[in-house]
C-alpha positions in Angstrom: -130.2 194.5 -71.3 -127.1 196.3 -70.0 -128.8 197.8 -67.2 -130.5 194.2 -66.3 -126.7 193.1 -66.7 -125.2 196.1 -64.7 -127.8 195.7 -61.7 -127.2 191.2 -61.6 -123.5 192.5 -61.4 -124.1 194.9 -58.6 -126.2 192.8 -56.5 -124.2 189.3 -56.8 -121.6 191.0 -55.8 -123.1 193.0 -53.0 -123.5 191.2 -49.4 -127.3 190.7 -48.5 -129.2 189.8 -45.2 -130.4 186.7 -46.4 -133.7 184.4 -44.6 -132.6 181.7 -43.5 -135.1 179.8 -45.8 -134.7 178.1 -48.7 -135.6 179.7 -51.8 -137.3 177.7 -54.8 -135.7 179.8 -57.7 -131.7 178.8 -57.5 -130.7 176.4 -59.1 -132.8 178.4 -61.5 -132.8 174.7 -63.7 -134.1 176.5 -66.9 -132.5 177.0 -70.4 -133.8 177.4 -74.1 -135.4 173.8 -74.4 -135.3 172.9 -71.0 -136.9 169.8 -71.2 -141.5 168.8 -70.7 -142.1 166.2 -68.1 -140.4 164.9 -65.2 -137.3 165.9 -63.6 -135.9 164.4 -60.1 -133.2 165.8 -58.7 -130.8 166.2 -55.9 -130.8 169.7 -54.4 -128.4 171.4 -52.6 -130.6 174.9 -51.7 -130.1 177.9 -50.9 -129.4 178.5 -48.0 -128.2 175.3 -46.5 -125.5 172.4 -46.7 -127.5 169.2 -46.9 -129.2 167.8 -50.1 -132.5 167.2 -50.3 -134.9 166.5 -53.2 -136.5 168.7 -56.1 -139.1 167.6 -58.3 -140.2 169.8 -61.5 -142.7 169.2 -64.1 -142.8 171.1 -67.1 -145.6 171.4 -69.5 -143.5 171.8 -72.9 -139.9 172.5 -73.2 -138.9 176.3 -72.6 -139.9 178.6 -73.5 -143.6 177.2 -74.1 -145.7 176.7 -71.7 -144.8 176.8 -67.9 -142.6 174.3 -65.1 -143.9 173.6 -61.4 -141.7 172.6 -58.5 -141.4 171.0 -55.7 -138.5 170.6 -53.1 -137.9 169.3 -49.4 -134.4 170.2 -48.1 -133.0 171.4 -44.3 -132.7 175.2 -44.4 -129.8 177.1 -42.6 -131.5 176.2 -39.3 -131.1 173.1 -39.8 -134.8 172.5 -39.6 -136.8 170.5 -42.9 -138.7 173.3 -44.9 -140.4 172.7 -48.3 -140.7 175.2 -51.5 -143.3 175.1 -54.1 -142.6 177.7 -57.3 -144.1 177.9 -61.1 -142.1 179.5 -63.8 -142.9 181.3 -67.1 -140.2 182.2 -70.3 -140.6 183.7 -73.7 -138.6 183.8 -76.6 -135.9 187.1 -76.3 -133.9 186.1 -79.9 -132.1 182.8 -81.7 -128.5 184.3 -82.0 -127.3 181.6 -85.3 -124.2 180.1 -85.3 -122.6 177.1 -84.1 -125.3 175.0 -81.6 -128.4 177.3 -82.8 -127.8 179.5 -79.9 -130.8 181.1 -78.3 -131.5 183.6 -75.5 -134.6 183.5 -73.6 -136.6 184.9 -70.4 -137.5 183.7 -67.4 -139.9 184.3 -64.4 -142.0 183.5 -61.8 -142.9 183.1 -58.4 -142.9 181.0 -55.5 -142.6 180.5 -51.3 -140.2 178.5 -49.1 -142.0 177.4 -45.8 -140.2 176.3 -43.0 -139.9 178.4 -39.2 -139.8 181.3 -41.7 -141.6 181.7 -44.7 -140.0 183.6 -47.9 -141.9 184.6 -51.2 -140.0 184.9 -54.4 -140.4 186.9 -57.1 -137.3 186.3 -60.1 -136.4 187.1 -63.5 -133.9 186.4 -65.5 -132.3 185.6 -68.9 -130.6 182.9 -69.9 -128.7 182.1 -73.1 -128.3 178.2 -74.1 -127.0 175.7 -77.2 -128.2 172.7 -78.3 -125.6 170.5 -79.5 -126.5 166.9 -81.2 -123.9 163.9 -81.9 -125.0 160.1 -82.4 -128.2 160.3 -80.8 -126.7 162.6 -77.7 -128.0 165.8 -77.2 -125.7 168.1 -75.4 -127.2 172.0 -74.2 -125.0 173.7 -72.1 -126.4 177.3 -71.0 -124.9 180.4 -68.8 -127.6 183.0 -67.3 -128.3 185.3 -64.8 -131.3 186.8 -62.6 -132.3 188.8 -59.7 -135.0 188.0 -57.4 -137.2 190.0 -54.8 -137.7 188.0 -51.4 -140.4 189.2 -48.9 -140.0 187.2 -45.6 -142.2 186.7 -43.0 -140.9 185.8 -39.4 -138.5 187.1 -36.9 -137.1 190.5 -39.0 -139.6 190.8 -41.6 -137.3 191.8 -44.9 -137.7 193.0 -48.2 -134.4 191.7 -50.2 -133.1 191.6 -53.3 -130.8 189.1 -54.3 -128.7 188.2 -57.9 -127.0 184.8 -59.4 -125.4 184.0 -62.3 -126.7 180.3 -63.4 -125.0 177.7 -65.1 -126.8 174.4 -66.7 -125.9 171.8 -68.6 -128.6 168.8 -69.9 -127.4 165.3 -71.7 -129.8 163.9 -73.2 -130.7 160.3 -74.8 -132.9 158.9 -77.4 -134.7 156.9 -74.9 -136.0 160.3 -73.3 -133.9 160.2 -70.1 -131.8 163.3 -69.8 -129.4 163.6 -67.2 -129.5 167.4 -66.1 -127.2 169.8 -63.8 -127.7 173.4 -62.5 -125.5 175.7 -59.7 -126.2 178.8 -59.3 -123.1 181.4 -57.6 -123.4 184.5 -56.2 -126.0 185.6 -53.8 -127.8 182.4 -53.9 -125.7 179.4 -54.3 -127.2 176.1 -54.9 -126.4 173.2 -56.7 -128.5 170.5 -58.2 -128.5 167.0 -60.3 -130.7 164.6 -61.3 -132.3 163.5 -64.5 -135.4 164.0 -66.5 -137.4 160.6 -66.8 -138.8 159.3 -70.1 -142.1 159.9 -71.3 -144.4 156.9 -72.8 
């Protein structure tokens, strides 16, 4: 764990020559309970400055099962480029305390096409709460990961980048859940949206 930490540290901090793709994994969107079904959501990727749209479906809330997405959003080109990723998590330890704290893995892989295309390979951890008052369920969580890029195009690379991720879900006892993510570091992104009830 300290080394994991050490090496997120090192290259968050460190400058990288980055594709000028988007990349599926930042916001990395996922937390102990991160909620099954749909979730539509405004996405500011990485790279680029104008939102465009993420979609991700999730089997069973995290860390069971796995979560597909789906984004359209103008890279750092300015050109329209799509991602596609799937994630897996597993169970790393449930801390106790205040807000049932929990700490969980993450990983997975997935490609941003546009003029370039980059494959991306993360893993992460991510620790989260679950806080409920009067039918509102508030889970904040803070995590990290690292992720491999392989890009194909003018430059071919091999990169490693790390973020430190932030989330925070609100959810209702209707089933919608309005949901947040940013990532900061070497891949910042931002998104918001909300996860749609179930029937």
């Amino acid at each position: 764990m300290k080394r994991f930490a050490f090496l997120l540290l090192a290259l968050t901090l460190s400058p990288t020559t980055a594709s000028a793709q988007i990349v599926w994994d930042a916001p990395a969107m996922m937390r102990p309970g991160a909620p099954s079904g749909l979730s539509v959501l405004l996405l500011e990727p990485y790279p680029g400055n104008e939102f465009g749209a993420l979609a991700i479906w999730r089997q069973a809330p995290a860390p069971t099962g796995f979560g597909l997405r789906v984004g359209v959003a103008e890279d750092a080109t300015d050109d329209v480029a799509v991602m596609f990723g799937l994630d897996v998590s597993g169970p790393l330890a449930d801390l106790g305390g205040s807000g049932d704290p929990r700490l969980i893995w993450w990983s997975g892989a997935g490609v941003g096409i546009g003029d370039e295309i980059v494959a991306s390979f993360p893993a992460g951890i991510v620790l989260g709460w679950t806080i409920e008052s009067e039918g509102v369920v508030f889970a904040p969580s803070i995590g990290g990961h690292i992720a491999m890029d392989v890009m194909s195009g003018p430059g071919d690379d091999l990169d490693l980048e790390g973020s430190v991720d932030f989330g925070m879900d609100l959810g209702f006892n209707s089933g919608l859940a309005v949901r947040f993510g940013a990532a900061v570091g070497g891949r910042e992104a931002l998104a918001i949206g909300v996860r749609l009830p179930t029937n």
